[in-house]
C-alpha positions in Angstrom: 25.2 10.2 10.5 23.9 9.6 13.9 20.5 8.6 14.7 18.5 10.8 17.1 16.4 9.0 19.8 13.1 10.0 17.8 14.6 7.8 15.2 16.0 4.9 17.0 12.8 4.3 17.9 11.2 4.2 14.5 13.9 2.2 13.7 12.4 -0.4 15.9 9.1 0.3 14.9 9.9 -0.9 11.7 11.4 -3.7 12.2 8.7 -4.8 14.9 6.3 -4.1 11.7 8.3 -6.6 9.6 7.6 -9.1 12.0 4.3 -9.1 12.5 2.0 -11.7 11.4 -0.6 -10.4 7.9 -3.8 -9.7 9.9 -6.2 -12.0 7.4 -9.5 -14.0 8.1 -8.4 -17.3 9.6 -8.6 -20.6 7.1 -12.0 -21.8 9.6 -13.6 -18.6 8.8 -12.8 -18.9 5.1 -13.8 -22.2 4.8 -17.6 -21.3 6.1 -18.0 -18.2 4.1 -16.5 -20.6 0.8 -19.8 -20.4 -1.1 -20.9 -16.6 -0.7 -16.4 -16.3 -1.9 -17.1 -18.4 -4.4 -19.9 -16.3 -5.6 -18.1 -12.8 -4.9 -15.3 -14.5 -7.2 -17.6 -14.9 -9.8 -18.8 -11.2 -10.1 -15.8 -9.6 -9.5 -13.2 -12.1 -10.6 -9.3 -11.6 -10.2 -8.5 -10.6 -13.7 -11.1 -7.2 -13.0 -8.8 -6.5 -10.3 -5.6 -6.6 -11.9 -7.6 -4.4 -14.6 -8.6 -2.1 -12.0 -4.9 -2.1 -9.9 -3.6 -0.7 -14.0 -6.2 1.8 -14.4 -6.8 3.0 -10.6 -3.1 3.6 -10.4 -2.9 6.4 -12.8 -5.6 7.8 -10.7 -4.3 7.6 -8.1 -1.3 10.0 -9.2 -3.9 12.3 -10.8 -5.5 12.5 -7.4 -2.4 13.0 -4.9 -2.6 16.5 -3.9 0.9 18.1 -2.5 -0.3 21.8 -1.5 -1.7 21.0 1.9 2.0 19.0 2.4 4.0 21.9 0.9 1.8 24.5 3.1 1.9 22.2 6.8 5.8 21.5 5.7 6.8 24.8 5.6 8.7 23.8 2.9 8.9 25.0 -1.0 9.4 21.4 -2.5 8.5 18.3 -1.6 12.0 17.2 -2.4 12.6 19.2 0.7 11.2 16.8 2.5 13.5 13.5 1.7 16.2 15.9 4.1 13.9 17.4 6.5 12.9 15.8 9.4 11.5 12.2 10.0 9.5 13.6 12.9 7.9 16.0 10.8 7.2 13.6 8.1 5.7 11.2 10.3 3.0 13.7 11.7 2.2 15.0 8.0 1.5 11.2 7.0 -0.2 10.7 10.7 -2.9 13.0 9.3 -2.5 11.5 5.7 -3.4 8.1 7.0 -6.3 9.0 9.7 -8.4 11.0 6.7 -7.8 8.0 4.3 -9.3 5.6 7.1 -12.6 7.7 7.8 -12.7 8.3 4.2 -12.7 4.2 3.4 -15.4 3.5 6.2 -17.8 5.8 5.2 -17.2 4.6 1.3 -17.5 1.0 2.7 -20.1 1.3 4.5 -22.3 3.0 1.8 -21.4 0.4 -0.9 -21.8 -2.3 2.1 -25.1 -1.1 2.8 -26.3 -2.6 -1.3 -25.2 -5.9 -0.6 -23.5 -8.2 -2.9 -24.2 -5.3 -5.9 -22.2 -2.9 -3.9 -19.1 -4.9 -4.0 -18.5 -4.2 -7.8 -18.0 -0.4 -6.8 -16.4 -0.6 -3.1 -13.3 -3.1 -4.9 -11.9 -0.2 -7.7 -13.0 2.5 -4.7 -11.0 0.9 -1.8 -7.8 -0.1 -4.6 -7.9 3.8 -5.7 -7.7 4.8 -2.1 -5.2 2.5 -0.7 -3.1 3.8 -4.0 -3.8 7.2 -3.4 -2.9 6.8 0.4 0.9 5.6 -0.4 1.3 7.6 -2.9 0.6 11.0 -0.7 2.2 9.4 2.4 5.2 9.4 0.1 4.8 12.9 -0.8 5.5 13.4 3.5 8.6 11.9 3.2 9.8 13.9 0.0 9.1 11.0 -2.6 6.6 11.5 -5.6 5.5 8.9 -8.5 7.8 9.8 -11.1 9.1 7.0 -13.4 8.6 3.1 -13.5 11.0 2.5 -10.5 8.5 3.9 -7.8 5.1 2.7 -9.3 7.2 -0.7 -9.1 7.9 0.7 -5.0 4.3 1.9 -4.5 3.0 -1.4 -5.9 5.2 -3.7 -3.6 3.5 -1.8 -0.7 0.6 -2.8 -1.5 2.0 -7.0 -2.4 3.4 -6.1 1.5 0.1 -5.2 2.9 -2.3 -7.4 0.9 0.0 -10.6 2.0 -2.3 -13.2 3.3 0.6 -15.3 4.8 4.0 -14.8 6.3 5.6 -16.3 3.1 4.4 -13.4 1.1 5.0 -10.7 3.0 8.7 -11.9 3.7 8.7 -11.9 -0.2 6.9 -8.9 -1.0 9.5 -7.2 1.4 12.3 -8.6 -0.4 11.0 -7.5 -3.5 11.1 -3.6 -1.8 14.9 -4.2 -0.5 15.8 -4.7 -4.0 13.7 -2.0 -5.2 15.1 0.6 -3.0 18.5 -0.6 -3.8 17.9 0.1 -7.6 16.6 3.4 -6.8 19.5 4.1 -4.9 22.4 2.8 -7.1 21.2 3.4 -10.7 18.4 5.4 -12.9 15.3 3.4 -14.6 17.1 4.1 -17.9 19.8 2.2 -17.1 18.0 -0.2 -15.3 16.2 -0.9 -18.4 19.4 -0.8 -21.0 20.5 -3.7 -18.6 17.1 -5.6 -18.4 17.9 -8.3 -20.5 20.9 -9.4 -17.8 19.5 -7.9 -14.7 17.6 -10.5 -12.9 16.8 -7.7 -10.3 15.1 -5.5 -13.0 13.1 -8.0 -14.4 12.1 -8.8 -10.7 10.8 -5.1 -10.2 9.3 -4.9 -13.6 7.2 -8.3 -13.6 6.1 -7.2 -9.8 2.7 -7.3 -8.9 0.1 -6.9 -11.2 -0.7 -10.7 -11.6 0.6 -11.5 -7.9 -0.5 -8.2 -6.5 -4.3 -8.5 -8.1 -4.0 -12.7 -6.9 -3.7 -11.4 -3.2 -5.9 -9.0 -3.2 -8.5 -11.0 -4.7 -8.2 -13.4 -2.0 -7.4 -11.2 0.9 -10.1 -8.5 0.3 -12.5 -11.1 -1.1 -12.7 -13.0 2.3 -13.2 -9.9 4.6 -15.7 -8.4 2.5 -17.6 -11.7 2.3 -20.1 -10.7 5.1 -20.8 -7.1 2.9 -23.1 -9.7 1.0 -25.6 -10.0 3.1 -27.4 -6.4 3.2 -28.6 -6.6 7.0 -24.9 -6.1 8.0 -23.4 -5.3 4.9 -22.7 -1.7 5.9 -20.7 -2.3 9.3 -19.0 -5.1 7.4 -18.1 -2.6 4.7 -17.4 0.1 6.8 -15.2 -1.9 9.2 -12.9 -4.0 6.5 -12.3 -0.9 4.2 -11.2 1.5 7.6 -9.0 -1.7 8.6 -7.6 -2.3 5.3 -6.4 1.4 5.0 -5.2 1.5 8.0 -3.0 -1.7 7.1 -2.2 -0.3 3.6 -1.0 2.8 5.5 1.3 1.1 8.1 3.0 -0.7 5.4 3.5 2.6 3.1 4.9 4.7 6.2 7.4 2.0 7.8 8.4 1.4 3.7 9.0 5.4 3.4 10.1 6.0 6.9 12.8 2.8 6.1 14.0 4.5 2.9 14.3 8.2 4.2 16.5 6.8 6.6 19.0 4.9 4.2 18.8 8.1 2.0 20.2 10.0 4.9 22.6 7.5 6.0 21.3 7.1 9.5 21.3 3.4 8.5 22.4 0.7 5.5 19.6 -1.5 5.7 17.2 -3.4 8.1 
């Protein structure tokens, strides 16, 4: 099936997005914030976030609306949605994305305003939201959270936008590929009948929780380092959890926009 112009150029929007660098605090800056990391490590080590990553992600589905898609759709289903139109889509998860981001600033920047003590809230918050956020831009393009296969999807967005180097996000895309081309070919059942000799499903299933929670502990530990310090704590907070969002939702709506259009056979892969 052809591509229409509105879609050729998403097409090169996303690979453009592939390309790009991970936006994280350079190694100099890191290195002079190393003690007040050191200490944020300490309070709110990496095994609480992989703890909170498992329990905010079944919040996250409790909390994903779909009647406000379903009504600005026009549609009956959100299934509807995976043959709709990409255009459509991508102005339902437009909207999606710019509430999460005001929604993450002001949370940031009222946890940011407490200082160090602030941070053991704002981490679960921000991890619940950025959840929440793919999950309902994935409701724009006509995909919900249903089985193991796309909490295994929704949690390589996140490895792909909490990458804090090239290496990792070129990984954590791989890791999506193959994920998509599971979806695509076979059910989870199957998937997991053939486990013990599928070296792609034990890929998707060991995904992310360890890795995930060791790049976000670093990532999100290093911008938020600043929030510490209470005289600009709220700015910082406000500023890092508006710019993390917006990252988190880039990655979700190139990841869904990429998959809608293998569904529809505008392309094979990217």
């Amino acid at each position: 099936m052809a591509l229409t112009s509105y879609e050729r150029k998403q097409l090169m929007e996303i690979q453009k997005w592939k390309k790009e660098e991970p936006t994280v605090i350079s190694k100099a800056f890191g290195i002079i914030l190393s003690p007040v990391t050191w200490l944020i490590n300490k309070i709110i080590p990496v095994a609480a976030i992989r703890g909170a990553l498992d329990f905010t992600s079944s919040a996250a589905e409790w909390l994903t609306d779909t009647n406000d898609i379903l009504r600005d759709a026009k549609v009956n289903s959100i299934s509807e949605l995976k043959n709709h139109n990409l255009e459509v889509s991508d102005a339902l998860s437009n909207e999606v994305h710019n509430w999460a981001i005001g929604i993450a600033s002001v949370e940031g920047g009222g946890a940011g305003a407490a200082g160090l003590p602030g941070m053991a809230f704002d981490i679960p918050a921000i991890i619940v939201l950025a959840l929440r956020t793919i999950h309902k831009i994935g409701v724009c393009y006509g995909y919900e959270v249903k089985d193991k296969s796309d909490k295994d999807f929704v949690l390589a967005i996140m490895a792909v936008s909490g990458s804090n180097d090239m290496g990792e996000k070129l990984a954590a895309l791989s890791t999506l590929r193959s994920i998509e081309v599971m979806i695509a070919k076979t059910t989870w059942k199957k998937m997991a009948e053939k486990a013990a000799t599928n070296q792609m499903s034990k890929e998707a299933s060991v995904i992310a929780l360890k890795k995930l929670a060791e790049q976000l502990g670093i990532n999100l530990t290093k911008r938020k380092a600043l929030q510490a310090i209470p005289a600009i704590g709220a700015f910082v907070g406000a500023s890092v959890n508006g710019w993390y969002i917006k990252e988190v939702g880039w990655a979700a709506r190139r990841s869904f926009q990429e998959r809608w259009l293998i569904d529809n056979q505008k392309i094979i892969d990217i």
